[in-house]
C-alpha positions, 0 to 999 in steps of 0.5 A: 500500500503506498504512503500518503504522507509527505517526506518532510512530516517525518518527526512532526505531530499534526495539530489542529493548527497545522504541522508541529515539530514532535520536540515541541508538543512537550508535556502531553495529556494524550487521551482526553475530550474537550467536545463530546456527546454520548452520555446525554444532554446535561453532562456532554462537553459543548461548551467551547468556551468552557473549555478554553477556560479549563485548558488554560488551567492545564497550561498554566501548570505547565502543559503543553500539548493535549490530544482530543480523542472524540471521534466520529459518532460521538460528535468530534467537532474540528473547528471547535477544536481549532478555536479552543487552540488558538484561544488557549495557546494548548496544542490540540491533535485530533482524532479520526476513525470510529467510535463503539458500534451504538454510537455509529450513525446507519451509514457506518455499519453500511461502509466497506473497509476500503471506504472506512480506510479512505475516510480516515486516509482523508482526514489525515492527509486533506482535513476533515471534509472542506475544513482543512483541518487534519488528525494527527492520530486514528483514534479513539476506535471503539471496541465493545463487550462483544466486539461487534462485525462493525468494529472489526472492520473498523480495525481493520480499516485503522491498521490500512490507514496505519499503514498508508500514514505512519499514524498511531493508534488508540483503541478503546476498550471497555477495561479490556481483559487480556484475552479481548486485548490480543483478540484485537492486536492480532486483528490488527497486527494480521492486517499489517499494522505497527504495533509499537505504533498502537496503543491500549487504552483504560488500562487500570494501574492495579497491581494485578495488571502488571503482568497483563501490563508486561505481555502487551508492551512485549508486544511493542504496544503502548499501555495507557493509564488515562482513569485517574480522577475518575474516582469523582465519577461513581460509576468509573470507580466501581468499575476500575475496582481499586481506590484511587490512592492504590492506582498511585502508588501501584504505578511504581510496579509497572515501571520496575517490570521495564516497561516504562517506555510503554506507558502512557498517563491521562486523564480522558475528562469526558463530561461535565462531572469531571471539569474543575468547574463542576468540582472534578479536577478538570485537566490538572489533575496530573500535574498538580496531584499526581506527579507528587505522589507518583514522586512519594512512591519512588518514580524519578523525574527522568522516569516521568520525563519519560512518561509525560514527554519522550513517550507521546512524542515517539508514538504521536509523531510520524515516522520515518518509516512511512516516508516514501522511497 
C-alpha cells in the first residue's frame, strides 16, 4: 500500500493548527475530550468556551500539548477544536476513525473497509471534509463487550490507514481483559499494522495488571493509564475496582517490570462531572496531584520525563518509516 504522507512530516505531530515539530508538543495529556456527546444532554462537553477556560488551567501548570480523542459518532467537532487552540495557546491533535458500534450513525455499519480506510486516509492527509483541518492520530476506535462485525472492520480499516500514514493508534476498550486485548492486536497486527505504533487504552494501574501490563508492551504496544480522577465519577470507580490512592502508588510496579517506555498517563475528562468547574479536577489533575505522589512512591523525574514527554512524542509523531522511497 503506498504512503500518503509527505517526506518532510517525518518527526512532526499534526495539530489542529497545522504541522508541529514532535520536540515541541512537550508535556502531553494524550487521551482526553474537550467536545463530546454520548452520555446525554446535561453532562456532554459543548461548551467551547468552557473549555478554553479549563485548558488554560492545564497550561498554566505547565502543559503543553493535549490530544482530543472524540471521534466520529460521538460528535468530534474540528473547528471547535481549532478555536479552543488558538484561544488557549494548548496544542490540540485530533482524532479520526470510529467510535463503539451504538454510537455509529446507519451509514457506518453500511461502509466497506476500503471506504472506512479512505475516510480516515482523508482526514489525515486533506482535513476533515472542506475544513482543512487534519488528525494527527486514528483514534479513539471503539471496541465493545462483544466486539461487534462493525468494529472489526473498523480495525481493520485503522491498521490500512496505519499503514498508508505512519499514524498511531488508540483503541478503546471497555477495561479490556487480556484475552479481548490480543483478540484485537492480532486483528490488527494480521492486517499489517505497527504495533509499537498502537496503543491500549483504560488500562487500570492495579497491581494485578502488571503482568497483563508486561505481555502487551512485549508486544511493542503502548499501555495507557488515562482513569485517574475518575474516582469523582461513581460509576468509573466501581468499575476500575481499586481506590484511587492504590492506582498511585501501584504505578511504581509497572515501571520496575521495564516497561516504562510503554506507558502512557491521562486523564480522558469526558463530561461535565469531571471539569474543575463542576468540582472534578478538570485537566490538572496530573500535574498538580499526581506527579507528587507518583514522586512519594519512588518514580524519578527522568522516569516521568519519560512518561509525560519522550513517550507521546515517539508514538504521536510520524515516522520515518512511512516516508516514501
Amino acid at each position: 500500500m503506498g504512503v500518503s504522507v509527505p517526506r518532510d512530516w517525518q518527526g512532526s505531530v499534526m495539530t489542529v493548527n497545522g504541522l508541529i515539530p514532535g520536540e515541541e508538543m512537550g508535556i502531553t495529556l494524550p487521551h482526553e475530550h474537550l467536545i463530546i456527546t454520548h452520555q446525554g444532554p446535561l453532562i456532554d462537553l459543548v461548551d467551547p468556551d468552557i473549555a478554553v477556560a479549563e485548558v488554560q488551567r492545564f497550561k498554566s501548570a505547565g502543559g503543553s500539548t493535549l490530544v482530543e480523542m472524540t471521534s466520529i459518532g460521538i460528535g468530534r467537532d474540528p473547528e471547535a477544536l481549532k478555536a479552543i487552540s488558538a484561544q488557549s495557546g494548548v496544542q490540540v491533535i485530533m482524532g479520526t476513525g470510529f467510535y463503539k458500534d451504538a454510537w455509529l450513525p446507519a451509514e457506518v455499519h453500511a461502509m466497506s473497509v476500503e471506504e472506512m480506510t479512505r475516510i480516515m486516509v482523508g482526514e489525515i492527509v486533506d482535513g476533515v471534509g472542506d475544513t482543512g483541518i487534519r488528525a494527527g492520530v486514528i483514534g479513539e476506535i471503539g471496541v465493545s463487550r462483544p466486539i461487534t462485525a462493525t468494529e472489526e472492520k473498523v480495525l481493520v480499516a485503522s491498521a490500512r490507514a496505519q499503514q498508508e500514514t505512519g499514524t498511531a493508534v488508540s483503541v478503546h476498550f471497555d477495561l479490556g481483559t487480556l484475552e479481548e486485548h490480543n483478540y484485537v492486536l492480532d486483528l490488527l497486527e494480521d492486517e499489517g499494522a505497527d504495533m509499537t505504533r498502537v496503543i491500549v487504552d483504560h488500562f487500570v494501574a492495579a497491581p494485578q495488571n502488571v503482568a497483563h501490563a508486561v505481555s502487551i508492551a512485549e508486544r511493542g504496544c503502548y499501555i495507557e493509564f488515562e482513569l485517574w480522577g475518575m474516582h469523582v465519577w461513581p460509576k468509573v470507580n466501581e468499575m476500575m475496582g481499586i481506590h484511587h490512592e492504590a492506582q498511585v502508588a501501584s504505578l511504581r510496579w509497572f515501571v520496575l517490570n521495564g516497561i516504562i517506555d510503554n506507558i502512557l498517563i491521562s486523564q480522558d475528562v469526558c463530561n461535565q462531572i469531571l471539569l474543575f468547574e463542576n468540582g472534578g479536577f478538570g485537566y490538572t489533575h496530573i500535574l498538580e496531584n499526581l506527579v507528587p505522589a507518583f514522586k512519594s512512591h519512588g518514580i524519578t523525574d527522568q522516569q516521568l520525563q519519560s512518561i509525560l514527554v519522550e513517550n507521546p512524542r515517539r508514538v504521536f509523531a510520524f515516522q520515518s518509516s512511512a516516508a516514501p522511497q
